[in-house]
C-alpha positions as CSV (number, residue, x, y, z in Angstrom):
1,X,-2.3,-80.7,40.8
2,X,1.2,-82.0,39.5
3,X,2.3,-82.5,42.6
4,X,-0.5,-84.7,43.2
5,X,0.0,-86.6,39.9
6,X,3.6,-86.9,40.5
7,X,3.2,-88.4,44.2
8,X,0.7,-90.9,42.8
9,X,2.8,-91.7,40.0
10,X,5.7,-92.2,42.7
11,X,4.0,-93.9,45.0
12,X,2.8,-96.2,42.0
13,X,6.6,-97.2,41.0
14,X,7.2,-97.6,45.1
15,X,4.4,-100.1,44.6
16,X,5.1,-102.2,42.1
17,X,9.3,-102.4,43.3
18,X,8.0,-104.0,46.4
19,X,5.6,-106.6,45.0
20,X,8.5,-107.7,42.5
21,X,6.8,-107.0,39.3
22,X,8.0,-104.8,35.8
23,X,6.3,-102.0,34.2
24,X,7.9,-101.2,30.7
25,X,6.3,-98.8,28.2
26,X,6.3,-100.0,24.9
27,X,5.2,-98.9,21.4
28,X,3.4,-101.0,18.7
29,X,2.1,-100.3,15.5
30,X,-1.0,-101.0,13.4
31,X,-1.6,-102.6,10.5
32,X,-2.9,-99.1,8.5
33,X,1.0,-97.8,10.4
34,X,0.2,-95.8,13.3
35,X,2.1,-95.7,16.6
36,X,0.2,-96.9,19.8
37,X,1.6,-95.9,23.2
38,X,0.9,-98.7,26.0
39,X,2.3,-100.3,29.1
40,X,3.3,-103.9,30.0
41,X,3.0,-104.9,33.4
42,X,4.4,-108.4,34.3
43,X,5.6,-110.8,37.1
44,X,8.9,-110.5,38.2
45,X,9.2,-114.4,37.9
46,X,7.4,-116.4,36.3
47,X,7.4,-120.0,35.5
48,X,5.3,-120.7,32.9
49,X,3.8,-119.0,30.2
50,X,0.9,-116.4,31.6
51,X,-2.4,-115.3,30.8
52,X,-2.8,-111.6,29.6
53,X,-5.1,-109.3,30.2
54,X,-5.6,-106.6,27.6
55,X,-7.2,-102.9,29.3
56,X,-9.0,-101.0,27.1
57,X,-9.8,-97.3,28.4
58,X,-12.6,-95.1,27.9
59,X,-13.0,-92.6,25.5
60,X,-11.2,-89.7,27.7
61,X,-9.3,-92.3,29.9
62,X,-6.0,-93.1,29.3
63,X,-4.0,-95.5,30.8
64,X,-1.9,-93.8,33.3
65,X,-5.3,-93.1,35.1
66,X,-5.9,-95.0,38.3
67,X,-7.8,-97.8,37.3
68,X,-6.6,-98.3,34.2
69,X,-2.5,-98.3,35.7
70,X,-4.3,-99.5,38.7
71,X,-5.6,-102.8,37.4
72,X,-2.4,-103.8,35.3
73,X,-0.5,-103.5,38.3
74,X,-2.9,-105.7,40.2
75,X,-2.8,-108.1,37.3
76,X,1.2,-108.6,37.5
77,X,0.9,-108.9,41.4
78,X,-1.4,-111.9,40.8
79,X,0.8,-113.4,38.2
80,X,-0.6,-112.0,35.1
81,X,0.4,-110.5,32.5
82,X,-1.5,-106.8,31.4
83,X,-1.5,-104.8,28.2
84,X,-2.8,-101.0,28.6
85,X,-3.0,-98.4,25.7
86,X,-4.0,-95.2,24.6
87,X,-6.4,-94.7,22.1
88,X,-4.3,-93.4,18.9
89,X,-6.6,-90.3,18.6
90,X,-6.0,-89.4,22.3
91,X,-2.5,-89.5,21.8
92,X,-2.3,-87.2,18.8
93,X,-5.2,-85.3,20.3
94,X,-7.5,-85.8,17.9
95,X,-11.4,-87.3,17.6
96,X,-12.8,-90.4,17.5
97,X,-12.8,-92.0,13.9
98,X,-15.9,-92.6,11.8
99,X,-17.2,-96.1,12.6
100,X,-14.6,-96.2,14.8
101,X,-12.3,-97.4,12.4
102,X,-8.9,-96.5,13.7
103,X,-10.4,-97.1,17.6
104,X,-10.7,-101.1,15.8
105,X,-7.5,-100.8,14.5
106,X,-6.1,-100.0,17.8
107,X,-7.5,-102.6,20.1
108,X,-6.8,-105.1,17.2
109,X,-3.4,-104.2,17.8
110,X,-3.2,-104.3,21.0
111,X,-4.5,-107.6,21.3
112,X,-1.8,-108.9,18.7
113,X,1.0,-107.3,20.4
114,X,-0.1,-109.4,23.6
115,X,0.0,-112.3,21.3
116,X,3.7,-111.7,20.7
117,X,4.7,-111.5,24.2
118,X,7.0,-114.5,24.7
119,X,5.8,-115.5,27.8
120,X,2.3,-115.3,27.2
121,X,0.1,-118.0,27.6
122,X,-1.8,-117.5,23.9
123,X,-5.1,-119.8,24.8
124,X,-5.9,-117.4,27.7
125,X,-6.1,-114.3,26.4
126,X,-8.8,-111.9,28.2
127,X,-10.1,-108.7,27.2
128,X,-11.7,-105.9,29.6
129,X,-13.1,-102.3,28.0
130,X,-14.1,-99.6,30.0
131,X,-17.1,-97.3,28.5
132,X,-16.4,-96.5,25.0
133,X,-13.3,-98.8,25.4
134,X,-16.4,-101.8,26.3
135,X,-17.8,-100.9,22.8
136,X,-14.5,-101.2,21.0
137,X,-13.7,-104.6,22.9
138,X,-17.2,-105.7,22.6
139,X,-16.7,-105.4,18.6
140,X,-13.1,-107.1,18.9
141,X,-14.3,-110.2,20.6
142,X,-16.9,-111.0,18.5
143,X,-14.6,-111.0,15.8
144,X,-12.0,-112.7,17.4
145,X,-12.7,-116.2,18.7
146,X,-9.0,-117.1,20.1
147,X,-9.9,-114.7,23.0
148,X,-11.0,-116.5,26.4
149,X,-13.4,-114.0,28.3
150,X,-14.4,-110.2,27.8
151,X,-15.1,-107.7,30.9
152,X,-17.4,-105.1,30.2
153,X,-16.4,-102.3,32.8
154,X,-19.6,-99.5,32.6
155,X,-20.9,-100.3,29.3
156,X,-22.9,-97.6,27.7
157,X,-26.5,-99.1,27.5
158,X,-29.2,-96.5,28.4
159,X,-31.9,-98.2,26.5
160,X,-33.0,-101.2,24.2
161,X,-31.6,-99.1,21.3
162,X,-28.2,-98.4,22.4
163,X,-27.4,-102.0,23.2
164,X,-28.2,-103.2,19.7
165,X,-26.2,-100.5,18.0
166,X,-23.0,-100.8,20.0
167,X,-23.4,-103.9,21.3
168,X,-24.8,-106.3,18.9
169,X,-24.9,-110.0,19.7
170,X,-24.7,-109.8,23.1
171,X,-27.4,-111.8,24.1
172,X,-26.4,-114.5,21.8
173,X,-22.7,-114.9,23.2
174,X,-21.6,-118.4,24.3
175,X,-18.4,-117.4,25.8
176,X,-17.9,-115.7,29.2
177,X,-19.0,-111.7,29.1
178,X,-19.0,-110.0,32.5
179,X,-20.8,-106.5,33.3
180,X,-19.3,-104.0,36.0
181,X,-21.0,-101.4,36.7
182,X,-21.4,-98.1,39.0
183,X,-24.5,-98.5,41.4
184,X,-25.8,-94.6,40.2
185,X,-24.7,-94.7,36.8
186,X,-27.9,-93.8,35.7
187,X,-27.3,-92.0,32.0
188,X,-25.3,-94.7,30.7
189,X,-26.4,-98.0,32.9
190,X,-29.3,-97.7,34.7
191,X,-30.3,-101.1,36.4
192,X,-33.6,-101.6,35.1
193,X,-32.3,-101.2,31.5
194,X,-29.5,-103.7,31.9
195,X,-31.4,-106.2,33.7
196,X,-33.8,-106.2,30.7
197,X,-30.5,-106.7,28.9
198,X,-29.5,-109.8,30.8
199,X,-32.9,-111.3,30.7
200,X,-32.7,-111.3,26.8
201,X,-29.4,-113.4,27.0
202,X,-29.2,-117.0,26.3
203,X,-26.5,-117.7,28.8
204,X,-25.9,-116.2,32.5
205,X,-23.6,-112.5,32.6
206,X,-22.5,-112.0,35.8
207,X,-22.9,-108.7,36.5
208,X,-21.1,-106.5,39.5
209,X,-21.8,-103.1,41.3
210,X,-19.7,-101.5,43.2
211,X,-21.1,-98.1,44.5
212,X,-20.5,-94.6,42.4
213,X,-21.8,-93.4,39.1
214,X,-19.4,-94.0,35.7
215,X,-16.3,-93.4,37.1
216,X,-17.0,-95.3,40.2
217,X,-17.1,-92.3,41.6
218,X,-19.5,-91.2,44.7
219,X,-18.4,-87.1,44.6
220,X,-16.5,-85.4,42.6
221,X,-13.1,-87.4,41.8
222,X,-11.1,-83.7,42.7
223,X,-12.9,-83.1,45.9
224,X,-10.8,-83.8,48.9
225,X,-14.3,-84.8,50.8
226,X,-14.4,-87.6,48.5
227,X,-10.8,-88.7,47.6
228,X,-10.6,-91.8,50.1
229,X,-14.0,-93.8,49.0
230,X,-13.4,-92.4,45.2
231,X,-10.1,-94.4,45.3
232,X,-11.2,-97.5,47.3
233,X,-14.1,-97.7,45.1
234,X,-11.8,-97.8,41.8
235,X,-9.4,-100.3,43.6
236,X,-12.9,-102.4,44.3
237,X,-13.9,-102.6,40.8
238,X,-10.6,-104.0,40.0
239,X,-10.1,-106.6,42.5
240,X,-13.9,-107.7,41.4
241,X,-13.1,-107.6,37.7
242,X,-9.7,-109.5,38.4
243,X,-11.6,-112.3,40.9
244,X,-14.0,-112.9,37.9
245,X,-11.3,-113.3,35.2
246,X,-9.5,-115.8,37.6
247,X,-12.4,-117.8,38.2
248,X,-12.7,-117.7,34.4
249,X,-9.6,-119.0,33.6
250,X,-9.7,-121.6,36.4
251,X,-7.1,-120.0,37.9
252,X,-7.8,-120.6,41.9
């Protein structure tokens, strides 16, 4: 298993050498004084100041994981800017906080810390969360009306119930939200549920599906049988969720 995790770490670095881009890991603090762990992915060049994309991962993700690493790489290759973290309680190995009050702390701070970055363009700032990480964001952008657009990668909506506790005032959003979501995720998104959702929504959510459950996943992500359409799924759900934030910033 190391081995493997080493090769795709390798093969990672190998990557992003060739398509002339930096990956630095950085550390920045919150207000309340804990340390956050995260990764910068840039441009090699750039010319201008550039939009950033800030990854929030799931509750047991973090982001050296393949889509979270995987789509700040393909952010830099397409001349943005991407901010990935983990979660403060994953790093110390710890639980989630009541109310999620550090997990607010965290992605508040990560979104500031993109703020800072000299060569960001600070009027197109974009936020994506993936599962628990799409609660935590969802929270974050209603609070915070500087950013541009959210992506909601597998939100956790089961039933009429769950979306009003962890995501209230979605259906009353004016800015751009869009949904991504595994085609059999059935416990957390089932399509019937978030279609009722959408209908309930005063303005149009995109919505896209690739194929797999919540990890975009068709088989088991450690079973060889399934490695190949595991991984092009994952890199499909990026390229999707980066095509949407382009057209949202207006960037073809």
């Amino acid at each position: 298993m190391k081995r493997i995790f080493f090769l795709l770490a390798f093969f990672l670095l190998l990557h992003a050498a060739l398509w002339g881009l930096s990956k630095e890991d950085v550390t920045f603090s919150t207000t309340d004084g804990r340390s956050i762990q995260g990764t910068v992915y840039k441009p090699e060049v750039t010319n201008s100041k550039s939009p950033v994309v800030i990854i929030a991962p799931g509750s047991g993700y973090h982001r050296g994981l393949p889509l979270v690493a995987g789509f700040g790489q393909r952010c830099a290759e397409e001349g943005l800017i991407a901010v990935t973290f983990d979660w403060h309680y994953f790093s110390e190995k710890g639980k989630i906080s009541e109310g999620w009050l550090r997990e607010k702390e965290d992605i508040a701070s990560a979104v500031a810390y993109a703020r800072s970055l000299k060569e960001a363009d600070k009027e197109a700032l974009v936020l994506v969360g993936k599962s628990f990480g799409s609660v935590i964001a969802w929270h974050h952008f209603r609070e915070d009306n500087t950013l541009k657009a959210l992506i909601l990668l597998t939100p956790v909506i089961p039933d009429d119930d769950y979306e009003s506790k962890l995501y209230p005032g979605l259906g009353r959003e004016k800015r751009p939200v869009v949904i991504g979501l595994g085609a059999s995720d059935k416990d957390n998104g089932p399509l019937e549920q978030i279609y009722r959702t959408l209908d309930r929504c005063e303005q149009k959510i995109p919505v896209f599906i690739p194929p797999g459950d919540h990890g975009m996943n068709v088989g088991a992500w450690d079973d060889s049988r399934y490695k190949g359409i595991n991984e092009y799924n994952n890199q499909l759900t990026v390229d999707i969720a980066l095509h949407w934030i382009k057209v949202l910033l207006g960037l073809y």
